[in-house]
Phi, psi and omega in degrees: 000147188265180179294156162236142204243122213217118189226112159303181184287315187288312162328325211264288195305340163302302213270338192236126210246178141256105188228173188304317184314265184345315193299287195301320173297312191307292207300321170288355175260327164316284187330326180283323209285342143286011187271322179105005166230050145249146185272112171202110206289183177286187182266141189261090194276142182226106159269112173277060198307340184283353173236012190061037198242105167259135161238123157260127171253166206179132216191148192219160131258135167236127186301132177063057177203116197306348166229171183226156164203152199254139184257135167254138137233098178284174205202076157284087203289333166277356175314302175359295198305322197282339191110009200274179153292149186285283197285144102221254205108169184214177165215154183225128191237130179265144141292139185272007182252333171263326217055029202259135166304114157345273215187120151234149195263072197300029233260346195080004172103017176314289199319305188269034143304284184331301170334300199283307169310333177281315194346278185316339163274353154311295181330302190308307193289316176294305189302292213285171180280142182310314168274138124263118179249324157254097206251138154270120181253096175279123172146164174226349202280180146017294202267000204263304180269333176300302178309336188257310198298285187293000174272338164297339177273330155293327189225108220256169193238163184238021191193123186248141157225138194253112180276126158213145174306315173275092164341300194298340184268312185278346159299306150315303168321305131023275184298306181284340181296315195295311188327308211278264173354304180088021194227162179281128176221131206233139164287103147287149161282350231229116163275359184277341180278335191268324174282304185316333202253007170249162157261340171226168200225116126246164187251158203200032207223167231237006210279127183258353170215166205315148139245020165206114167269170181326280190271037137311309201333169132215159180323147128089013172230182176210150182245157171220094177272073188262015168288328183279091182226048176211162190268008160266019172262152198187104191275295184262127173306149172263353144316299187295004190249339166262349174257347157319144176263334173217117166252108209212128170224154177328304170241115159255051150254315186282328190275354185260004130322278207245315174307185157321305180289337167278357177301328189298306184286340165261037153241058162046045190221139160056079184240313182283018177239156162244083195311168158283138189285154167304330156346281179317281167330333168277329185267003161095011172293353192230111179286159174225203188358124154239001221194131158282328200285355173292144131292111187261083191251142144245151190242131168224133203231348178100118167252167158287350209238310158324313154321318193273285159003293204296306196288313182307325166312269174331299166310314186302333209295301184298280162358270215284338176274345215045018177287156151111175154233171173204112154354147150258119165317000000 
């Protein structure tokens, strides 16, 4: 049996930065995922409700990549009170030719921090209108500064506003952004306001009822809705996912599942449509943005097939620095 290879959070975040590489694996596992021969089952979703608790696990094969991988990630919401972390998790990468163990990946849920924030700057780069002058961020957590940092590299803006139910948190949030950036960034009270004055908006939050409404909307913008990845979740009015002029989400199984789109469809809205995935779009078989004055939303719920990317990454990066350790199987 060969060696596994045991890479801590601290390994990880050394060998995996968010940067142009991390872009480019996410946009090639999008890109695959329209090809139609990546194997990727649904998500093996768990609420643990008696503990404010969820687990997903979640897992892709992509053709011509020498590994695959499954990803735990649990979500335990009360820790906070314990001293705890919300988030962590691991990914464990197989060989795609043996099924023999890799590599495990301790990260704590860093990778899919990562992952997720390039998803969105894909969004950004295909979606959004070419000028940006401003971006709005409803959310204060993690992925809230991760999603504006990486959307920036796509598109890059001269002004951020951070929206949150916690005045102290989105000031914070605020504050690392303006740090990370160089750029002017100010905590609003007001989300209708902080959406009428951006072109591109994500929303990033835990939200179980709409927190950006229909009549927000305006010519000339794009949304990156990436909270809902339960099937109680709810970001967006679902009005506003039917007056989109481009409705485009990752997965539509997963988003009529777990996403935006099942909010929609349980209000009787867009049952008759099969949007296009992003995939599609990256690979060019789906136009996207066509119009600057179009209206955009993307729904992102998280692939496996990003997973598999991330971990494929990560591992090779940590390989070429010589970090991490490793165990006999």
């Amino acid at each position: 049996m060969s060696d596994i290879a045991i890479l801590t959070e601290a390994d990880l975040r050394r060998a995996v930065t968010l940067g142009a590489p991390v872009l480019a694996a996410v946009e090639e596992a999008f890109r695959l995922l329209a090809s139609g021969k990546v194997i990727m089952p649904p998500i093996l979703s768990m609420e643990i409700a008696e503990a404010n608790g969820e687990v997903d696990v979640k897992t892709a094969y992509l053709p011509g990549f020498d590994h695959f991988a499954i990803k735990v990630s649990p979500g335990f919401f009360d820790n906070p009170k314990l001293g705890l972390p919300s988030l962590n998790g691991l990914m464990i990468l197989f060989s795609a030719k043996t099924g023999l163990v890799t590599a495990l990946l301790l990260d704590n849920g860093y990778l899919t921090d990562i992952r997720t924030a390039a998803a969105g700057a894909i969004a950004t780069k295909y979606l959004a209108p070419k000028k940006i002058e401003a971006a709005a961020v409803l959310g204060t957590g993690a992925q809230a500064r991760l999603q504006i940092i990486a959307a920036h590299q796509m598109r890059p803006f001269s002004r951020v506003l951070v929206w949150g139910r916690d005045r102290a948190r989105a000031e914070a949030c605020a504050e690392d952004i303006a740090a990370a950036l160089k750029i002017n960034t100010e905590a609003v009270p007001d989300a209708a306001a902080a959406v009428a004055a951006a072109q591109l908006v994500v929303t990033a939050t835990s939200a179980r009822k709409p927190i950006l409404r229909a009549e927000w909307l305006h010519k000339g913008m794009h949304i990156t809705a990436m909270g809902a990845d339960q099937a109680g979740k709810n970001e967006i009015d679902p009005r506003a996912v039917a007056l989109a002029d481009l409705y485009v989400c990752d997965r539509v199984s997963q988003a009529s599942a777990l996403g935006e789109l099942r909010a929609a469809r349980a209000a009787t809205l867009m049952n008759g449509t099969n949007p296009p995935e992003l995939g599609a779009i990256v690979a060019g078989t789906h136009p996207g943005r066509t119009s600057e004055t179009a209206i955009t939303i993307c729904d992102l719920t998280g692939t496996g097939a990003q997973d598999t990317a991330i971990a494929s990454y990560a591992f090779a990066a940590a390989q070429k620095l010589g970090i991490g350790a490793k165990i006999k199987a």
